[in-house]
Phi, psi and omega in degrees: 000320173302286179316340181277340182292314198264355148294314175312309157331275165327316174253047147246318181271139180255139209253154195316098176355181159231158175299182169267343180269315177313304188309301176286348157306316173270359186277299180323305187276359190244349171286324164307304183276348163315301179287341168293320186262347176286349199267340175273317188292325202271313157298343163292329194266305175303334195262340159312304169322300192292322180314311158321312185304295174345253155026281193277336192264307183278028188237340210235192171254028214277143181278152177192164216242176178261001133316333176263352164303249129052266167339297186313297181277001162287329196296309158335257183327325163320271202309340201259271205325300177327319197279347184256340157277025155265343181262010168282291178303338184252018209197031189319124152096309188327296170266047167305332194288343167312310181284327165310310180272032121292272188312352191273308219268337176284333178275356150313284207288304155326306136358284187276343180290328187269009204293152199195145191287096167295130190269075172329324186257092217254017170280152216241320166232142170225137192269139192298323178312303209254077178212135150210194197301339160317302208279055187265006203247337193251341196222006185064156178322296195316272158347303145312311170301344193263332186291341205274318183276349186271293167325296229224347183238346157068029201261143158300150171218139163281136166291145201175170177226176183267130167274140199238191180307317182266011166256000158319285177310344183274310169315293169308342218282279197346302170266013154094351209318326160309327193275358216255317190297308169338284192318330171290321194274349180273343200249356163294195107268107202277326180267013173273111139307327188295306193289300188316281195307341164288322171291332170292328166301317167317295174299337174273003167245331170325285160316295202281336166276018180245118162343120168286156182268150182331312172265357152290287179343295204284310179329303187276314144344300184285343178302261160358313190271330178300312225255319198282314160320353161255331160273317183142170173318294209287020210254123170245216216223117182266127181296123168223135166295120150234082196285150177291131192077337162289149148093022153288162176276002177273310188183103170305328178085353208307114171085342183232067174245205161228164158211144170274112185249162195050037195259132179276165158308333162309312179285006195284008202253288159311326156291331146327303191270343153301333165267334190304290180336340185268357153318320185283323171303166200290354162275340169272346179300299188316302206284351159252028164253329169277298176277026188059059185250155158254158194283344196272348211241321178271084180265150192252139182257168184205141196294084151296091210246136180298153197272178185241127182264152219218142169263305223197120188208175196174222205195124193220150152212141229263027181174129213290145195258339192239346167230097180331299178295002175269091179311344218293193179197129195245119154268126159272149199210122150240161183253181208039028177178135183258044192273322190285332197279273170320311178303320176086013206264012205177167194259148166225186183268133202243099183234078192303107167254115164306139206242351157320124186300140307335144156300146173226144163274131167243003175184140150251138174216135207237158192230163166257142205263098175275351199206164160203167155216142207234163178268147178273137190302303174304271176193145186137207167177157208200144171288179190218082192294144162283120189235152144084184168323300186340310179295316224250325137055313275316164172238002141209189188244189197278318189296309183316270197344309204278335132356267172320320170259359154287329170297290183301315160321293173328305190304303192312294178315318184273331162279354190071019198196171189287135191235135186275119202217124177250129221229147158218175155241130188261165194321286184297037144092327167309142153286144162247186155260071183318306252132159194185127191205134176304128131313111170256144213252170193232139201251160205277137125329117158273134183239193175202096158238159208303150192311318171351264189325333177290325169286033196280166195285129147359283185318317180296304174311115189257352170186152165223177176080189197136212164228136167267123168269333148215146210270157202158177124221176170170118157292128165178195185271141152333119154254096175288144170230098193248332173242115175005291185284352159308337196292320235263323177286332190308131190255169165327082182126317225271177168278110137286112166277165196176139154286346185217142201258105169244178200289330192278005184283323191285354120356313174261010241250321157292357134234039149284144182271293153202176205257127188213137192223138166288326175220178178104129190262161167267037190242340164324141180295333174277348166268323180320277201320317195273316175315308188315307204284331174071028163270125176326130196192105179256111139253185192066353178322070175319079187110022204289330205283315180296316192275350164266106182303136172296140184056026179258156195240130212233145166254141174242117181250096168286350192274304177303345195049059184228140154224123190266160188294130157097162168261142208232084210296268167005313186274340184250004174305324196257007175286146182291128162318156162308088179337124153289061206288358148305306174322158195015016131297170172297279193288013157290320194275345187298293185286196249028297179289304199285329163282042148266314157319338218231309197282305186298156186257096198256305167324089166268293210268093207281010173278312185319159136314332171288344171245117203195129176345280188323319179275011153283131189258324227224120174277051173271302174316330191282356181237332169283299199313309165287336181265347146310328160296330195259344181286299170004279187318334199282284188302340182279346189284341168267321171309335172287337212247346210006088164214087157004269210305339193220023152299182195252156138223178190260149184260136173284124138170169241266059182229142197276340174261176184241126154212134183255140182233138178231132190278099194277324179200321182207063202226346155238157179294286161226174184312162193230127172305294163258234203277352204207145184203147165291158176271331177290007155304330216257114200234010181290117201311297208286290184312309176310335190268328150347267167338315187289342161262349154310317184241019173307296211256148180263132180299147202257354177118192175265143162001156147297138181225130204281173153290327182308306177309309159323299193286352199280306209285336168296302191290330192289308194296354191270283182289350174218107189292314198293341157302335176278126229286355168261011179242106180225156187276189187284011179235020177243007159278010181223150151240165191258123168245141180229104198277176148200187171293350185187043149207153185198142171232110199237168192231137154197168180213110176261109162060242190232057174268140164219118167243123174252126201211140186214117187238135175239130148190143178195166184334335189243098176316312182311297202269007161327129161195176191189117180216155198224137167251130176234110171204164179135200199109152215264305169337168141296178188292305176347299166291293221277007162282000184259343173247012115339295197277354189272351160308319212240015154294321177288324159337289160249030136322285186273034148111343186287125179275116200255116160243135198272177191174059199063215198260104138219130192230122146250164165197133167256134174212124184217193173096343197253161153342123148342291179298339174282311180271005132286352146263352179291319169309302162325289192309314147320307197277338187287293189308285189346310190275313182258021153251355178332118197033020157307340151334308207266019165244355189332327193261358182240122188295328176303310218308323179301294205292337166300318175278299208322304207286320185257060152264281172339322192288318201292357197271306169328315184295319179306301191315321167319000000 
């Protein structure tokens, strides 16, 4: 009975004019939430922007580090948090439950930012007799593998010991140094080569001028003093990265860690922090960053080994690395340091062993050897020219060959897989074991290309022969890279050329097309490096630097070893795309989880009863929610105050619907007394151009509709109460535009439709956006999940970033010139009115394809 008195009450008692000091008191307050919500609007839009961003990096191939994790979600969270204390302002006290599910979801999302391997084992040095493939979380792959072959295969290994994971952390720990490195690396632009190499340099001298801690010192000293008493006076020691995740079948790493060969014990401190540092160069920063490592996850250990002075050393895999079906065992062989082998820096000798009993060489291919490199008597290495018969050679004979593939056979069997094994021979004739890392192997692409192509004129052909280093083909422009700052110029896409397949090139190797070299084998760490990345790779290429022009544009075909003038169509219909070497990685699944925080939308329907602070799960829901609430707040402020002047009015005009529009601030030509305005009152830009596609064509009505649709729309409106168009809150039988001169926002529900559309424009493009929500329908789910997509196929047909969600459609677009984005409007506005229940024809394919075509045509006609 009290509610039926204070209704009446209200449309009877009439409530006190207001003064002229009231009147400017309420101008004064609505000019304040004016500003709290444009300050919500602007945070809205930003934390929208980065969740694209989000989005588009986990949709796509683009590389990215857990600095753009980091970034992302602070930027997210900043903007989430802004929107919920402006809507504290236009709202005290209201939405309180909002800051709560903000702290539930942001210590969630720390949570997984922080998550880290804990390092049980706090020992600092391990001597390799006790090291074995168990201990890979403690001493890295590398390291681990060789103890495993020394130990358990009973294969040479130089004696040596391990620095391990935790005296890694203890250094870093010490000068605090993650945190410092975190900090550089978030505040960088990872896709700037120029800068990223300026960062690598900071941080790799960062690392080498920061104090080792005390008790590491004493540790590897005593270490140092065990292994020469054991070898002799004299010893000195090759330093090798054994980093957490190298030498894996996930990421080899190959080349781009550093190693100290020959190093005395005095220098061993310094060479120590030389290899931690070579965490940090710019091929290893690129290659976790292309391959999702997180940087925090990979700590570095470092191998110490007695050195091996090498008569002959190389490289074997125990299975052809570029064609799955060749069992052979390929050997590389140079002589002295297999440093020339690896590095890609000199040609070697090439020795194919069959592993059928007896084993046989089944190809030699002996190179002339111009160089070598050797150890220096004291400590160091230094190249060598090669003179006289010697260069010309073989670098090991055939029993050493055969020697050697029986050793890489043994290695395979007990891992159970094909194995990458770097080898040297010391003066007295031992084989040693350097490394040993799974192969990965590559099935040779068959094309069946046409006889034409096969007949090409001489003249196309600009060289043949080489090597495959990876198998491929791929078209594009000559880049020659001969120097450091070439690295820095390589643009997206081109052919790197090069004289030395050396390590540091793998760098370019994601946005290289493919890779062509004078010297350097497929045993080399930059072809390893190019199989992964599944980059195209020709080496040995004689004279490729002269004969190929900077910018002439070439197909390189590594399997033919050909390389042609021109795109050479044929050869590339059947080449593989570039492998997505982000996927499943750790940090791709690391933003997976945490954009399970942040991207889904579960808040749709603003009617439900469900939408309401506790259910936000997501801060997307936490941004929907406001700004739905703040358009709300916006319009309720002159109707609480009756105050005209910041009332909603009704737009006059010759249209079947209700629409009210609120003049937020210079969004009429002048002020409206009463209950009603014109459009010709109306100068806000984004709403004309709206309107202005709203009423181009005029709508013919709904559809023709089957039976099946009829029954679909009886059943839905029967069974989901919240569609029927008679049950609405007070704001979903109307729609709302809430104006300025270059901003327009409408809420609107045509029938059992809900559209939300927001527009900024002016002269200044960069802040230009347009973002439109769309969902609902009269259909089953079925239809209206078929006129979603057929919705936001035309959305981006015309330019629009659409992304679905069952049947809920977002889509944006922004950044462009004015005049573009009034036709973008246009289109919107046009489609809000003629798609109208196309739900309920979804299931008859003319009927689609008929509205397909003349939409496309009415979209065109506006667009003139």
């Amino acid at each position: 009975m009290g509610k039926l008195i204070n209704g009446f009450k209200k449309l009877f008692i009439k409530k006190p004019k207001l003064d002229a000091a009231d009147v400017e008191e309420l101008r004064i307050a609505f000019k304040d939430r004016y500003h709290s919500f444009k300050l919500l609007l602007n945070a809205n839009k930003r934390a929208l922007e980065v969740m694209a961003d989000i989005e588009r990096v986990l949709q796509g191939k683009q590389s990215f580090g857990m600095s753009f994790i980091r970034s992302s979600c602070t930027a997210v969270s900043v903007n989430v948090f802004n929107m919920i204390k402006n809507i504290d302002k236009l709202a005290p006290g209201k939405y309180g439950k909002l800051n709560e599910r903000f702290n539930n979801i942001q210590q969630n999302i720390d949570l997984l930012l922080s998550q880290k391997k804990s390092m049980g084992d706090e020992r600092l040095i391990l001597f390799l007799d006790a090291v074995n493939k168990e201990m890979t979380d403690l001493v890295g792959s590398k390291m681990a593998n060789l103890g495993e072959i020394k130990n358990r295969l009973q294969i040479n290994v130089p004696e040596g010991f391990v620095i391990t994971v935790a005296a890694y952390e203890r250094f870093i720990r010490e000068s605090d140094l993650q945190v410092e490195i975190n900090r550089r690396f978030q505040s960088a632009d990872v896709d700037n080569m120029e800068r990223l190499y300026t960062l690598s340099s900071e941080i790799q001298q960062l690392i080498i001028t920061s104090d080792i801690p005390d008790d590491l010192v004493v540790s590897i000293m005593q270490a140092c003093k065990h292994l020469s008493s054991e070898t002799g006076d004299r010893t000195t020691l090759a330093l090798r990265s054994s980093a957490l995740g190298e030498d894996t079948l996930e990421g080899s790493f190959a080349g781009q860690y550093r190693s100290e060969l020959n190093v005395s014990i005095e220098s061993i401190f310094q060479a120590y922090k030389e290899v931690i540092a070579s965490k940090y160069s710019l091929q290893a920063v690129t290659y976790r960053l292309n391959r999702g490592f997180k940087d925090e996850d990979i700590s570095m250990c470092v191998g110490c080994m007695a050195m091996v002075d090498a008569v002959a050393g190389g490289v074997m895999y125990s299975r052809n690395p570029v064609d799955i079906r060749d069992d052979s065992i390929f050997i590389n062989a140079a002589w002295g340091l297999p440093k020339s082998v690896v590095d890609g820096s000199d040609a070697c000798d090439l020795v194919v062993v069959s592993r059928k009993v007896p084993m046989e060489i089944i190809h030699e291919d002996i190179k002339t050897k111009k160089r070598k490199f050797i150890c220096f008597p004291e400590e160091g290495v230094c190249r060598m020219e090669l003179t006289g018969k010697t260069r010309n050679l073989a670098a090991i004979d055939k029993n050493q060959a055969l020697d050697l593939a029986k050793l890489a056979v043994k290695i395979e069997e007990y891992y159970a897989g094909p194995q990458d094994i770097e080898w040297a021979v010391a003066q007295d004739g031992a084989v040693y074991i350097l490394q040993c890392r799974p192969l990965q192997q590559m099935e040779m692409v068959k094309r069946d290309i046409p006889e034409s192509a096969m007949e090409a004129d001489h003249e196309v052909v600009i060289t043949r022969g080489g090597v495959t280093a990876s198998p491929g083909a791929a078209f594009g422009a000559v880049y020659v890279v001969e120097k450091g700052i070439d690295m820095l110029r390589f643009p997206e896409g081109d052919i790197l050329v090069t004289r030395q397949a050396l390590p540091r090139w793998a760098s370019l190797l994601n946005r290289s097309a493919a890779v062509v070299t004078e010297q350097g084998g497929f045993a080399g760490h930059l072809a390893s490096v190019a199989r992964e990345f599944g980059v195209p790779a020709l080496f040995g290429v004689s004279g490729a630097v002269d004969r190929l022009s900077h910018g002439e544009m070439v197909t390189v075909d590594a399997d033919s070893r050909v390389i042609y003038q021109g795109k050479i169509e044929s050869l590339l219909i059947k080449s593989e795309k570039k492998k997505n070497l982000m996927h499943g990685s750790p940090v791709y699944e690391n933003l997976k989880q945490v954009s399970s925080l942040i991207l889904p939308l579960n808040l749709l329907n603003p009617d439900s009863p469900d939408f309401n602070p506790s259910n936000c799960k997501t801060f997307h829901d936490i941004t929907r929610f406001i700004h739905e609430k703040s358009v709300k707040e916006m319009f309720n402020f002159g109707k609480e105050h009756n105050f005209s002047e910041k009332s909603s009015k009704q737009l006059y005009y010759n249209v079947p619907m209700q629409w009210w529009v609120l003049n937020l601030d210079d969004g009429f030509k002048k002020e409206v007394e009463g209950k009603y305005v014109t459009l010709e009152n109306i100068i806000s830009i984004p709403m004309l151009a709206f309107w202005d596609g709203f009423t181009a064509i005029p709508w013919d009505g709904p559809p023709a509709i089957d039976g099946k649709g009829l029954i679909s729309v009886m059943f839905q409106s029967t069974a989901n109460r919240a569609l029927t168009p008679s049950v609405r809150s007070a704001y979903s039988d109307r729609n709302y535009f809430m104006i300025s001169k270059n901003y327009c926002s409408l809420s609107s529900r045509l029938g059992y439709h809900f559209s939300i559309m927001e527009a900024l424009i002016s002269e200044r493009s960069i802040e230009n956006y347009t973002s439109f929500q769309f969902k609902g329908g009269a259909a089953d789910y079925h239809r209206r999940l078929k006129r979603v997509h057929f919705i936001g196929e035309i959305l981006e047909k015309h330019g629009f970033r659409v992304q679905i969600n069952e049947d809920n459609l977002i889509a944006r677009v922004e950044g462009h010139k004015m005049d573009f984005m009034k036709n973008y409007l246009a289109i919107l506005g046009y489609l809000m009115l003629h798609t109208r229940q196309l739900d309920m024809i979804m299931a008859n394919t003319a009927a689609l394809n008929h509205y397909r075509s003349k939409i496309d045509n009415d979209i065109q006609t506006i667009l003139k």
